[in-house]
N, C-alpha and C positions, 0 to 999 in steps of 0.2 A: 631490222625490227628490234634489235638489242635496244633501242632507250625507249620503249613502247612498252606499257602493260598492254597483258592478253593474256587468254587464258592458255596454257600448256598444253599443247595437241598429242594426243597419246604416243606414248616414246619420243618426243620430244625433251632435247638435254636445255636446261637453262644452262648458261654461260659457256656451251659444245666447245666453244676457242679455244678455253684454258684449260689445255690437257693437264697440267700441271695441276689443276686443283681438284680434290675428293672429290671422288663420282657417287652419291646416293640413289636409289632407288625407292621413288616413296606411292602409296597405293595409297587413292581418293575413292572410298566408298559413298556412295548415298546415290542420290536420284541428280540427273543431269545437269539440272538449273544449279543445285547446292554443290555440285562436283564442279561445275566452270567457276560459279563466282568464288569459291576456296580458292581454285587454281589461279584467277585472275589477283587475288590477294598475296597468295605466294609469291609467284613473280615479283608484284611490286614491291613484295615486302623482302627479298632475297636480292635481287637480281647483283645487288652491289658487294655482295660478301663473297668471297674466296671458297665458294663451292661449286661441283655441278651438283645438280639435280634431274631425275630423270621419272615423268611420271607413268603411272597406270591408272584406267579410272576401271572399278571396277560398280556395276550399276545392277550386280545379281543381288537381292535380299538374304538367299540362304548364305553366300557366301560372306557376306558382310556379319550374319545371326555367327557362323563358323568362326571367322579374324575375331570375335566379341565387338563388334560395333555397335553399340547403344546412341549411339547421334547419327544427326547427317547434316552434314557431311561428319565425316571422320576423315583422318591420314594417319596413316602407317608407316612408319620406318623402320628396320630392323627386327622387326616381328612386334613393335610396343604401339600404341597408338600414343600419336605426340599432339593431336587437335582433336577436338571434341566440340562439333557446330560450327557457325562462323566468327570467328572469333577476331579481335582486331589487329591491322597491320604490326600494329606495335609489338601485340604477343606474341604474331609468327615471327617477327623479327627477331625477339626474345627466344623464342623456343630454336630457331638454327642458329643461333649464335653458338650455341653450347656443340658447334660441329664443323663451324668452321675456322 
């Protein structure tokens, strides 16, 4: 399934193979539809660079009001948020470059 977008099934690692490469943990708040297509975005827009990634969707409102989530989707990595709505392949590519 590695040359296929899809969207990241919860705790699922993109690129699990390469132990050798940084392990992230990133948290997809908003409502279901906006949590898959981000995810399905991510993938496509990652899948080639020298990270893993490992996600969470999380689909509670208060806890999203709690992280400060003002979009949706949002994602989260290291306690900051790094997307805000859907935003384009090119950006997410642009926004994990700075990690991998």
């Amino acid at each position: 399934m590695d040359n296929f977008c899809h969207p990241l099934q919860k705790d699922e690692i993109l690129n699990e193979k390469h132990k050798d490469f940084p392990l992230y943990e990133i948290y997809i708040y908003g409502g279901k539809l906006e949590c898959l297509k981000i995810s399905k975005r991510i993938m496509c827009s990652i899948k080639h660079l020298a990270l893993r990634v490992k996600v969470h969707y999380v689909y509670d409102t208060k806890e999203a009001i709690n992280a400060g989530v003002r979009a949706d989707p949002s994602v989260i990595l290291n306690g900051k948020i790094i997307i805000e709505g859907l935003v384009s392949a090119e950006e997410i590519e642009k926004i994990f470059l700075q990690y991998s």
